[in-house]
C-alpha positions as CSV (number, residue, x, y, z in Angstrom):
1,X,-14.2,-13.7,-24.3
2,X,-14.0,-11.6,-21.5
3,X,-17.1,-9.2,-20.1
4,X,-15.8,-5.4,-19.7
5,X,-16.8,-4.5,-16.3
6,X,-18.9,-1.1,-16.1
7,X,-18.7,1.5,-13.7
8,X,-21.0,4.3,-12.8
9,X,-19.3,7.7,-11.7
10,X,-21.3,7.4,-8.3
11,X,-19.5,4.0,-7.8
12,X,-16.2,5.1,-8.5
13,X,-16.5,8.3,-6.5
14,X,-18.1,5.9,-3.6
15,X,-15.1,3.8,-3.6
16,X,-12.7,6.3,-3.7
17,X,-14.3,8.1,-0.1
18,X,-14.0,4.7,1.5
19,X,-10.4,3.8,0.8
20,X,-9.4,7.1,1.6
21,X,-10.9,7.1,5.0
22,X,-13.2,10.4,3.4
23,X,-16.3,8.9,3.8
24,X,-16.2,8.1,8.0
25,X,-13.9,10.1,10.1
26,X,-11.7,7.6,11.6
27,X,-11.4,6.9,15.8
28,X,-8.7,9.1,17.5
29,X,-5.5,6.7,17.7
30,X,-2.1,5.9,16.3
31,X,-3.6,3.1,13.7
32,X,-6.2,5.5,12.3
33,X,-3.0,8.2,11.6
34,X,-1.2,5.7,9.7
35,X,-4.5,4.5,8.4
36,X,-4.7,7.9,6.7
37,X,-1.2,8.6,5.6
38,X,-1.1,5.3,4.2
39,X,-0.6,6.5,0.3
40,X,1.2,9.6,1.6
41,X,-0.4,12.7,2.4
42,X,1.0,15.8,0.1
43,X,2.5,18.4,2.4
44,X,3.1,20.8,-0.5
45,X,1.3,23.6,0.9
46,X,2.9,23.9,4.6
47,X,0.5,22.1,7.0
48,X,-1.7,20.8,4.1
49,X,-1.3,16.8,5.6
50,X,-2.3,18.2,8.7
51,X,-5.7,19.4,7.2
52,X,-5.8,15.8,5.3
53,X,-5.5,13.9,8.9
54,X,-8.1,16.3,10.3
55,X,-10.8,15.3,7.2
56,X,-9.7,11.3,8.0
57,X,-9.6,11.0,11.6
58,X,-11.6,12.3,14.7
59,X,-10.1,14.6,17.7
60,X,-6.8,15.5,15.6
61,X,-4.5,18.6,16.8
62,X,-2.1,21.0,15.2
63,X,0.5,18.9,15.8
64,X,-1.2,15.4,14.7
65,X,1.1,15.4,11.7
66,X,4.3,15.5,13.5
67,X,3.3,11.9,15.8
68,X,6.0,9.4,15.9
69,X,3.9,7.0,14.0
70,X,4.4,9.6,10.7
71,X,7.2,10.5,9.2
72,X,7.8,13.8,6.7
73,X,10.1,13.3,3.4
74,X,10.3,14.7,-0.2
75,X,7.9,12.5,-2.8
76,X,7.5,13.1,-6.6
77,X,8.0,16.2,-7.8
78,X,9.8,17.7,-5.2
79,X,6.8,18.0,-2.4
80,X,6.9,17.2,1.3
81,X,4.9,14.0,2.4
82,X,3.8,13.0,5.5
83,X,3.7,9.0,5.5
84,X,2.9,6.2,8.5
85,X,7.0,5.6,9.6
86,X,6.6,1.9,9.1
87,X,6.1,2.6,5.4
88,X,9.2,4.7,5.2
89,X,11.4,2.1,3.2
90,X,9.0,1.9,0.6
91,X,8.8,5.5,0.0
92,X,12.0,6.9,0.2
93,X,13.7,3.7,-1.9
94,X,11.7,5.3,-4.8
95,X,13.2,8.6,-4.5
96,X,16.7,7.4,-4.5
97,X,18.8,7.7,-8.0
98,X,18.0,4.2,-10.1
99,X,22.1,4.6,-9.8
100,X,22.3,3.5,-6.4
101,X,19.6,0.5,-6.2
């Protein structure tokens, strides 16, 4: 017999902030961008990854979303997303046709 493990909203919540950097700005840097594209960043609205980076990581800029260490393509639905460039493959295999795998 297994014991269902219980979670409080406050807990869930809590853990939530921390993995997505939103609980701590993160130093000014190159690891701390990709640290907080690192499950995409929507970019639906134009500039709204931009204003995700800026709530992650300290001393951002206007341009911040367009450093080398990010990369812009479509994700689900159709939107723009901003991702770290390292993780490109992953994202953009899942957008191609199941056809061409």
């Amino acid at each position: 017999m297994t014991t269902r493990l219980v979670l409080t909203r406050s807990q869930i919540l809590s853990f939530r902030r921390r993995v997505n950097a939103l609980d701590e700005r993160l130093p000014e840097g190159e690891q701390s961008l990709r640290t907080a594209a690192w499950a995409g960043l929507q970019d639906s609205v134009p500039r709204a990854a931009q204003l995700s980076i800026h709530a992650r990581a300290a001393e951002t800029s206007p341009g911040s979303w367009e450093h080398p260490s990010l990369v812009q393509l479509w994700g689900p639905r159709f939107n723009d997303y901003v991702v770290a460039a390292r993780d490109l493959a992953v994202f953009s295999l899942g957008r191609l046709p199941a056809s061409l795998w």
